[in-house]
C-alpha positions as CSV (number, residue, x, y, z in Angstrom):
1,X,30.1,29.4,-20.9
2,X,27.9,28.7,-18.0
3,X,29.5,28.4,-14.6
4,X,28.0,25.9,-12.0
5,X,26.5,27.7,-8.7
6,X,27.9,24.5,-6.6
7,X,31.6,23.7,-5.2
8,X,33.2,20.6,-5.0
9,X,34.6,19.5,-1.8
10,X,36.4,16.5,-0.7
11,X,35.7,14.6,2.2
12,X,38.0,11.7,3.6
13,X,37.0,8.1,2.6
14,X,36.2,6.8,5.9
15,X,33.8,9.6,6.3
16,X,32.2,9.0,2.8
17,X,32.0,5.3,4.1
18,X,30.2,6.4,6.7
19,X,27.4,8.6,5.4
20,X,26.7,6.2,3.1
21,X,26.0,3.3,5.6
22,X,24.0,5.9,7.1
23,X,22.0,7.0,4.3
24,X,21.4,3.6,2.8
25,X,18.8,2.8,5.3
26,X,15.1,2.8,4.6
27,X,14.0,6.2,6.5
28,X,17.4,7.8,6.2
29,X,17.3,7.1,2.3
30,X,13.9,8.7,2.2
31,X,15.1,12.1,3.9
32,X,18.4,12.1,2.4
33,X,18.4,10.5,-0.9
34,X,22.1,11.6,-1.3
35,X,25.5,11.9,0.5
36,X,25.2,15.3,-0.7
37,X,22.0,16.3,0.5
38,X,23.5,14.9,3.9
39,X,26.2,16.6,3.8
40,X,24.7,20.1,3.0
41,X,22.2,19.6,5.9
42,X,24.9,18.6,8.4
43,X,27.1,21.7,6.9
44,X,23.5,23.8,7.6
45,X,22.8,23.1,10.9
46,X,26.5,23.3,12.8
47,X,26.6,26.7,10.8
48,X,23.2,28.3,12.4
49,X,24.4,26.5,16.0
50,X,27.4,28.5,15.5
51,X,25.3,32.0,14.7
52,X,25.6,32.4,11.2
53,X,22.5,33.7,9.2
54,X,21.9,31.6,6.4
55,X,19.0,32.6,3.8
């Protein structure tokens, strides 16, 4: 059996709402073609603002 390398996580619905009104226009579509994609770029950058070293 093959284990997946990612992890869900829940978000609240309000802020699922939100980053999808976001993404769903035009130029934000094209550099985020997903919530998820958002989400791990968000995650990404307030990590390396807080110092950590990510690969």
């Amino acid at each position: 059996m093959k284990k997946r390398k990612d992890t869900v996580v829940r978000i609240s619905r309000w802020l699922d709402r939100e980053i999808e009104q976001l993404i769903s226009k035009r130029k934000m579509r094209v550099r985020f073609p997903s919530k998820r994609n958002f989400v791990d770029f968000a995650v990404m950058k307030l990590l390396e603002e807080k110092g950590a070293k990510l690969k």
